[in-house]
C-alpha positions as CSV (number, residue, x, y, z in Angstrom):
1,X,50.0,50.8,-23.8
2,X,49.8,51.4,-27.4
3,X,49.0,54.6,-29.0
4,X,45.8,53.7,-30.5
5,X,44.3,52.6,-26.8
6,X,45.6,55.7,-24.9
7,X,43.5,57.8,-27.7
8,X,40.5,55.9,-27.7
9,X,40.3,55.8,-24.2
10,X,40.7,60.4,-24.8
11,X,38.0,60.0,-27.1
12,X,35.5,57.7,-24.8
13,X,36.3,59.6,-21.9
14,X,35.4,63.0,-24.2
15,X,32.1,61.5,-25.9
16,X,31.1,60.4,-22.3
17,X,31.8,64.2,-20.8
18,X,29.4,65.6,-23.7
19,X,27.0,62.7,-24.1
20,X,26.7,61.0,-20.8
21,X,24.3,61.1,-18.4
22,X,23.6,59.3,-14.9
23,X,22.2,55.9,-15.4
24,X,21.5,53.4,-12.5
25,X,22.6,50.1,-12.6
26,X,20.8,47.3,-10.5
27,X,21.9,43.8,-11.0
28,X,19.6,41.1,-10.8
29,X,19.2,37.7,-9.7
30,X,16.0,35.5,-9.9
31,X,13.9,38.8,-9.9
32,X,16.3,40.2,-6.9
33,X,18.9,42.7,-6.4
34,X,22.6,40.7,-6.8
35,X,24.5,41.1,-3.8
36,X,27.6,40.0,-5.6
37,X,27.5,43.0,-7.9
38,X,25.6,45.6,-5.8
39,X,23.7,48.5,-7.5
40,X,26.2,51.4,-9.1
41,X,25.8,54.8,-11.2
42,X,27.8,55.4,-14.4
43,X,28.2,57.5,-16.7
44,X,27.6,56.7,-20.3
45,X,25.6,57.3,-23.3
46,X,22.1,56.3,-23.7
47,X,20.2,56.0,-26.9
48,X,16.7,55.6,-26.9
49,X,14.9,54.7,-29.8
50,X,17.0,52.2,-31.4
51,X,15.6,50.6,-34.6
52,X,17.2,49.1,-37.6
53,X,14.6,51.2,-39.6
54,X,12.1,54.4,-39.0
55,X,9.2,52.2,-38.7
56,X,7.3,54.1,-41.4
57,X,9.2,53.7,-44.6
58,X,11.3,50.8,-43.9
59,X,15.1,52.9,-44.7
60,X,17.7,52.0,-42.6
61,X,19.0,53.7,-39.8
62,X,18.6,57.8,-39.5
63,X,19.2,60.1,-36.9
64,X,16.4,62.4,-38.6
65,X,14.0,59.9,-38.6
66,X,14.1,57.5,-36.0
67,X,10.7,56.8,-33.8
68,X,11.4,56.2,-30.0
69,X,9.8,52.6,-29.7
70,X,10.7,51.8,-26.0
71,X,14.4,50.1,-27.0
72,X,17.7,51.6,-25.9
73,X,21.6,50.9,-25.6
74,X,23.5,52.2,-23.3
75,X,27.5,52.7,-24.5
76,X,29.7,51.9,-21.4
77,X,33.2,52.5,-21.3
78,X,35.6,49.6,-20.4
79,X,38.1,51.8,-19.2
80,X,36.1,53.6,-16.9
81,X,34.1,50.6,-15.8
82,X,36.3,47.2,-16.3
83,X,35.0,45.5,-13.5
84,X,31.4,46.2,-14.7
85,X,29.2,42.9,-15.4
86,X,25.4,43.0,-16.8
87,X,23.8,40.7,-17.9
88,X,20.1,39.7,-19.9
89,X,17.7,41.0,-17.0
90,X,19.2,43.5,-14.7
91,X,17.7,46.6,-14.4
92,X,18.9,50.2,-15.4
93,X,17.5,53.8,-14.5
94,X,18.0,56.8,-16.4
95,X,18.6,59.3,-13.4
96,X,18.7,62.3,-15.6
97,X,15.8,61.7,-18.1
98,X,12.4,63.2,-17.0
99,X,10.1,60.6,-15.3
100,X,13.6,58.7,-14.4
101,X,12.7,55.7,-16.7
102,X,13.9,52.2,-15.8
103,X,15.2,49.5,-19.0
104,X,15.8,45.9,-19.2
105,X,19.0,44.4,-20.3
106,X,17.6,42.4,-23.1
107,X,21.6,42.1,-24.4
108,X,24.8,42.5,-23.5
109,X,27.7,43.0,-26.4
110,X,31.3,42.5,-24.5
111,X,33.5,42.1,-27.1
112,X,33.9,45.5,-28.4
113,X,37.5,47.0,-27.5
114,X,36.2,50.3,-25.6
115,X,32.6,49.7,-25.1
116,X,30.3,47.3,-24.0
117,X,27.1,47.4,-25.7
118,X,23.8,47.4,-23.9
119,X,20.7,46.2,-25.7
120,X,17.3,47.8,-23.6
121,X,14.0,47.5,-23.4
122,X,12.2,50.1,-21.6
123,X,9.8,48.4,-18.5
């Protein structure tokens, strides 16, 4: 293994320690749980309140100034979680977040080298 994947695989695995939290996974299909890929927890980042702008003024992007709006990603680690498939319509809780909200895969991003990318929508 090169030395740029055995040190983004430290820094995911360090980000995740600090930032993750608990989030249910419960694949779906046609409305029903999957039993080919059965429900699973993982650890992982989860943004809430994902907008291209603030919704008032129209900047871009801000961590001071973003408005929670129901959208999400969650930022899984491949190398914790290779076998992991989502896909547009499975379900995902947020075990640790008060009220335990569920999400909606709206979008899955695969092609990033140490992530994959999880596009929301809180149900």
């Amino acid at each position: 293994m090169a030395n740029f994947h055995k040190y983004r695989d430290l820094a995911v695995r360090a980000v995740d320690g600090l930032m993750g939290e608990t989030l249910r996974l419960v694949p779906l299909e046609s409305g029903r749980t999957d039993p080919a890929r059965p429900p699973r927890d993982v650890i992982s980042p989860l943004r809430v309140g994902v907008e291209e702008n603030d919704g008032v003024s129209g900047k871009s992007r801000s961590w001071g100034s973003r408005i929670a709006s129901g959208k999400a990603q969650a930022h899984i680690s491949r190398a914790e979680y290779p076998d992991l498939v989502l896909r547009q319509g499975d379900r995902l809780r947020a075990l640790e977040r008060a009220g335990q909200p569920w999400f909606e895969v709206d979008a899955v991003n695969d092609r990033d080298h140490a992530r994959m990318i999880v596009e929301l929508v809180e149900v």
